[in-house]
Backbone as CSV, one residue per row, in Angstrom:
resi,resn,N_x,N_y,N_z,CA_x,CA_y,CA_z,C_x,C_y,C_z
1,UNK,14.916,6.143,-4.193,16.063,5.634,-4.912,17.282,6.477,-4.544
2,UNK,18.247,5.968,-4.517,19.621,6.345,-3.779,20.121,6.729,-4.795
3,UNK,21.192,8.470,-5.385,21.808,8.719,-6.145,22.133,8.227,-6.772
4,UNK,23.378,7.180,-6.929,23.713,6.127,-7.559,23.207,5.099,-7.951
5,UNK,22.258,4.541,-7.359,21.371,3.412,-7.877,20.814,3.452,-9.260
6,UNK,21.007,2.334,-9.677,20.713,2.627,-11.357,18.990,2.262,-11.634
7,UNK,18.334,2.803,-12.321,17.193,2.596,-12.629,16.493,1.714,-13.229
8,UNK,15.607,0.914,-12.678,15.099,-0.878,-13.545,15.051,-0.607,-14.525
9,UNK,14.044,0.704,-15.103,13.796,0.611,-16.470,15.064,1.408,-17.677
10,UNK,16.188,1.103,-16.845,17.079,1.541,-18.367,17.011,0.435,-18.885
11,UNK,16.964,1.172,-20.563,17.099,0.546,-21.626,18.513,0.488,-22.648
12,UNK,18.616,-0.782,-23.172,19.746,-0.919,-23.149,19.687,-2.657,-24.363
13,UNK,20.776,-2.338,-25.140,20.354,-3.428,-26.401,21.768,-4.139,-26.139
14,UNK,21.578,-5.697,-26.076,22.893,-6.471,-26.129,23.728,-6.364,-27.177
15,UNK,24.617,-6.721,-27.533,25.188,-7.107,-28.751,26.392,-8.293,-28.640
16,UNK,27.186,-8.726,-29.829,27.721,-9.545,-29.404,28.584,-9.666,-31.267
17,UNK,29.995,-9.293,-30.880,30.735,-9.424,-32.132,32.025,-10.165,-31.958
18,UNK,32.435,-10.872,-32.881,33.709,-11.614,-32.906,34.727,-10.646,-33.986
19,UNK,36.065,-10.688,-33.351,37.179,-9.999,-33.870,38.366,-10.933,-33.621
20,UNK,39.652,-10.573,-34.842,40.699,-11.261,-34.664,41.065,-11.803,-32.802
21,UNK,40.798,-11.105,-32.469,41.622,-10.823,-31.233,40.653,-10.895,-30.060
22,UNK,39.523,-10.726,-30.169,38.676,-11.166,-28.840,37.158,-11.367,-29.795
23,UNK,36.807,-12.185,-28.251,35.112,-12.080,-28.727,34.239,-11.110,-28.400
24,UNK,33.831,-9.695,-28.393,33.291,-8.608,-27.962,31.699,-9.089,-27.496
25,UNK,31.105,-8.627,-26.153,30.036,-9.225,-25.781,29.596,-7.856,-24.678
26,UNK,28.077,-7.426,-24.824,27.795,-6.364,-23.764,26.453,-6.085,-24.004
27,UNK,26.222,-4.794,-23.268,25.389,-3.655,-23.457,25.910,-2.625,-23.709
28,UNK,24.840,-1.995,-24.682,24.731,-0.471,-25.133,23.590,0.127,-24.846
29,UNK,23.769,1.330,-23.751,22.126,2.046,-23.160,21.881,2.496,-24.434
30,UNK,20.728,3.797,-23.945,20.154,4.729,-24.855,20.420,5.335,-24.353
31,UNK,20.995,6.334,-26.070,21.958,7.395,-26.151,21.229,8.360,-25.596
32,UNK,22.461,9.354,-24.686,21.910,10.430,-24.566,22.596,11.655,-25.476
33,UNK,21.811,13.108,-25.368,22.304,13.892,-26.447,23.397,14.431,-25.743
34,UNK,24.240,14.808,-27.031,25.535,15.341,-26.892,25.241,17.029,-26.715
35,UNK,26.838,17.323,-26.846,26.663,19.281,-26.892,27.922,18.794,-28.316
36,UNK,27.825,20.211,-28.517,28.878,20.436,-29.729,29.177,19.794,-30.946
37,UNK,30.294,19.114,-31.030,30.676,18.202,-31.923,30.242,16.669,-31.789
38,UNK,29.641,16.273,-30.576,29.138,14.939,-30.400,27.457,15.269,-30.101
39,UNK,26.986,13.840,-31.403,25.987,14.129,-31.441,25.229,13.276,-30.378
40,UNK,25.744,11.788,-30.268,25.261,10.873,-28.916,26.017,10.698,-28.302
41,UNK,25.933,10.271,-27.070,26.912,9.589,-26.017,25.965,8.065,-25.121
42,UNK,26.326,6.858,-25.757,26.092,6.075,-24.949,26.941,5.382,-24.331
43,UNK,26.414,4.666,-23.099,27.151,4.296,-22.024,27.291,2.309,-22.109
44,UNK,28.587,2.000,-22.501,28.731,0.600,-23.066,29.411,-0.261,-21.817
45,UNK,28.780,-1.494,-21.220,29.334,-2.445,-20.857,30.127,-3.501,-21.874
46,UNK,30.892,-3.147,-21.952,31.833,-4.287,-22.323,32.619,-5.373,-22.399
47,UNK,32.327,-6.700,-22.766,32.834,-7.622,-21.849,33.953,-8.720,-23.416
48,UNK,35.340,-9.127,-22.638,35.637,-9.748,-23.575,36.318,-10.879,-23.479
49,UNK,35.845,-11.433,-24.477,36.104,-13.624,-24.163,35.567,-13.677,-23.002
50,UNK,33.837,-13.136,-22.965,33.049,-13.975,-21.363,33.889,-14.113,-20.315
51,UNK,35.173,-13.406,-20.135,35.521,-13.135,-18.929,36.200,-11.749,-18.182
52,UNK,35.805,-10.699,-18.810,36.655,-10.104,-18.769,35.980,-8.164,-19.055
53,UNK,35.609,-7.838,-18.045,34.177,-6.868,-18.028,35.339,-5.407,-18.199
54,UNK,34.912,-4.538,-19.033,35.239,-2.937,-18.783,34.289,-2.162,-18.861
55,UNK,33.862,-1.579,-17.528,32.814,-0.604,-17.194,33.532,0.773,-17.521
56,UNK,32.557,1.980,-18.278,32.981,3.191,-18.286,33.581,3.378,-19.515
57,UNK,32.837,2.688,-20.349,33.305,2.414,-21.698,31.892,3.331,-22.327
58,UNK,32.437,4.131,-23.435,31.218,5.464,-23.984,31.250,5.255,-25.338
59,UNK,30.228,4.927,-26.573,30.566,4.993,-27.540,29.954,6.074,-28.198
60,UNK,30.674,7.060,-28.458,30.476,8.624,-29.124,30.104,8.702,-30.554
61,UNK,28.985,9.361,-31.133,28.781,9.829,-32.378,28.878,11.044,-32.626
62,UNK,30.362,11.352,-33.642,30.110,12.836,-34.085,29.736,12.961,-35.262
63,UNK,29.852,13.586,-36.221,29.233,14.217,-37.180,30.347,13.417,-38.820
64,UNK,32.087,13.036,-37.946,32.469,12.576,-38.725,32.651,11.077,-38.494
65,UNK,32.818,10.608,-36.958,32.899,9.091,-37.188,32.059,8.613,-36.064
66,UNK,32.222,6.980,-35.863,31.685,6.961,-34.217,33.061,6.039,-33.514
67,UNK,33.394,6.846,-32.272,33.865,5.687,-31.583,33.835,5.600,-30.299
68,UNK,34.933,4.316,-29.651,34.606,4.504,-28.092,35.751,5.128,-26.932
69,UNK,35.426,5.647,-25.889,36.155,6.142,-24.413,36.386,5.053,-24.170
70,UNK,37.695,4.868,-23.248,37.548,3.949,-22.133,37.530,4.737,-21.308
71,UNK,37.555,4.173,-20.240,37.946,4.902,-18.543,38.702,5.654,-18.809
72,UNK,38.548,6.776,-17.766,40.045,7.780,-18.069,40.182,8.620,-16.345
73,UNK,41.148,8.852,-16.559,41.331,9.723,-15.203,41.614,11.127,-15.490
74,UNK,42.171,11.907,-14.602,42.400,13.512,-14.957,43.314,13.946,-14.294
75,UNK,44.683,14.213,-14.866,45.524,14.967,-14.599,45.912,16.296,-15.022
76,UNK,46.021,17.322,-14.188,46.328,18.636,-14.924,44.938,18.939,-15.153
77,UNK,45.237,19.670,-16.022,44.156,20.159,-17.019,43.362,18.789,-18.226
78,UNK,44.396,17.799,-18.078,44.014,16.647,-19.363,43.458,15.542,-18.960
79,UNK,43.130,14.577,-19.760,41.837,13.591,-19.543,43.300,12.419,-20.241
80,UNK,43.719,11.666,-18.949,44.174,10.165,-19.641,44.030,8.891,-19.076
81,UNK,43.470,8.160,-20.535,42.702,6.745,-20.791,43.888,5.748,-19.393
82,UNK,43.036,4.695,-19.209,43.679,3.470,-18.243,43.868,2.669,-19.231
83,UNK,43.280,2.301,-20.310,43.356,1.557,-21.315,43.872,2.009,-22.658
84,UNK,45.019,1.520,-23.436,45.756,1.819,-24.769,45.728,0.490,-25.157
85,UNK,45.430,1.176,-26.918,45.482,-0.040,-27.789,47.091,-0.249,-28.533
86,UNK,46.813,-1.347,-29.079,47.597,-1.074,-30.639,46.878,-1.040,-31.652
87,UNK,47.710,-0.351,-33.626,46.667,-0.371,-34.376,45.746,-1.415,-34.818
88,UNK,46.374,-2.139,-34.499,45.465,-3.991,-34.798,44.029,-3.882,-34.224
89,UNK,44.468,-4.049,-32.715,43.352,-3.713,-31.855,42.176,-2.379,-32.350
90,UNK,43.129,-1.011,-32.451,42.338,-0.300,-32.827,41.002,-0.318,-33.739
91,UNK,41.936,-1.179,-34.994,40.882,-1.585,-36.475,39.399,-2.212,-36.236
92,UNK,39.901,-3.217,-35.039,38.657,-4.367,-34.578,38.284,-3.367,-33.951
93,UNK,38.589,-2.472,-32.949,37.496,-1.529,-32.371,36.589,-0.772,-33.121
94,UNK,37.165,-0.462,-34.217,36.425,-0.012,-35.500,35.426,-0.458,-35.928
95,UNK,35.368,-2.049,-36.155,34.671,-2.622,-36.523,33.284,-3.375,-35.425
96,UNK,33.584,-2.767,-34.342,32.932,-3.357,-33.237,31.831,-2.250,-33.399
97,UNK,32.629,-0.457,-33.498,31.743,0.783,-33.737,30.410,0.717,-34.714
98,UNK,31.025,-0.023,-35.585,30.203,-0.091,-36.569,29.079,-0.935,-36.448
99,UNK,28.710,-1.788,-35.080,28.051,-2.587,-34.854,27.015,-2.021,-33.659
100,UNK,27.385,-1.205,-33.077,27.175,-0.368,-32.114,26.283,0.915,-33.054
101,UNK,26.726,1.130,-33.725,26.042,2.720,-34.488,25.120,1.925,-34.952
102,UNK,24.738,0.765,-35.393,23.297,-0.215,-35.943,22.631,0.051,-34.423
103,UNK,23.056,-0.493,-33.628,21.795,-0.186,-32.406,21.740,0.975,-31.738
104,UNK,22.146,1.952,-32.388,22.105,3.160,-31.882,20.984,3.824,-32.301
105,UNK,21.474,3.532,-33.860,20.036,3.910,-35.198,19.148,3.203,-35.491
C-alpha cells in the first residue's frame, strides 16, 4: 500500500442533516485521540445540497464544546481557514456538531 492510499477497512458512519441554509450530507471516520485540550479528532467529508464536497473538514471534541476545522493553510507562525462563515451559518454548524458528537459516542 502506497503512503497515501487510504485503507478499505476505514470506518466511518454517514450522516445526513438539513439546516436553514443547506442540506448537510457525508462521512465521519473514527475518532482518533487527541493531546491536550482535544479529546477526539475526526476526519469529516462533507458534502452540501448533493453537490458540493469539502474535504479536510475535522470535527474536534474538547472538554468544553465540539466543533469543526475547515481546510486551513499556514502563514507565519498562524494557521488560516480557506473557508469563513457568518453567524447564521455558524449556528447551523452548531447544530450539525451536535449530530456528529451522536456518532462519535
Amino acid at each position: 500500500m502506497k503512503k497515501n492510499e487510504k485503507k478499505q477497512e476505514d470506518k466511518f458512519r454517514e450522516f445526513k442533516y438539513s439546516g436553514k441554509t443547506f442540506e448537510y450530507t457525508g462521512r465521519i471516520y473514527e475518532a482518533s485521540e487527541g493531546n491536550g485540550r482535544v479529546k477526539t479528532r475526526s476526519y469529516v467529508s462533507l458534502t452540501l445540497n448533493d453537490s458540493f464536497t469539502i474535504n479536510g473538514v475535522y470535527y474536534v471534541e474538547t472538554e468544553e464544546a465540539g466543533f469543526l476545522t475547515f481546510p486551513q493553510y499556514k502563514k507565519g507562525d498562524d494557521y488560516k481557514s480557506y473557508i469563513f462563515t457568518d453567524k447564521d451559518l455558524k449556528d447551523e454548524l452548531d447544530g450539525l456538531c451536535g449530530v456528529l458528537h451522536k456518532l462519535v459516542y
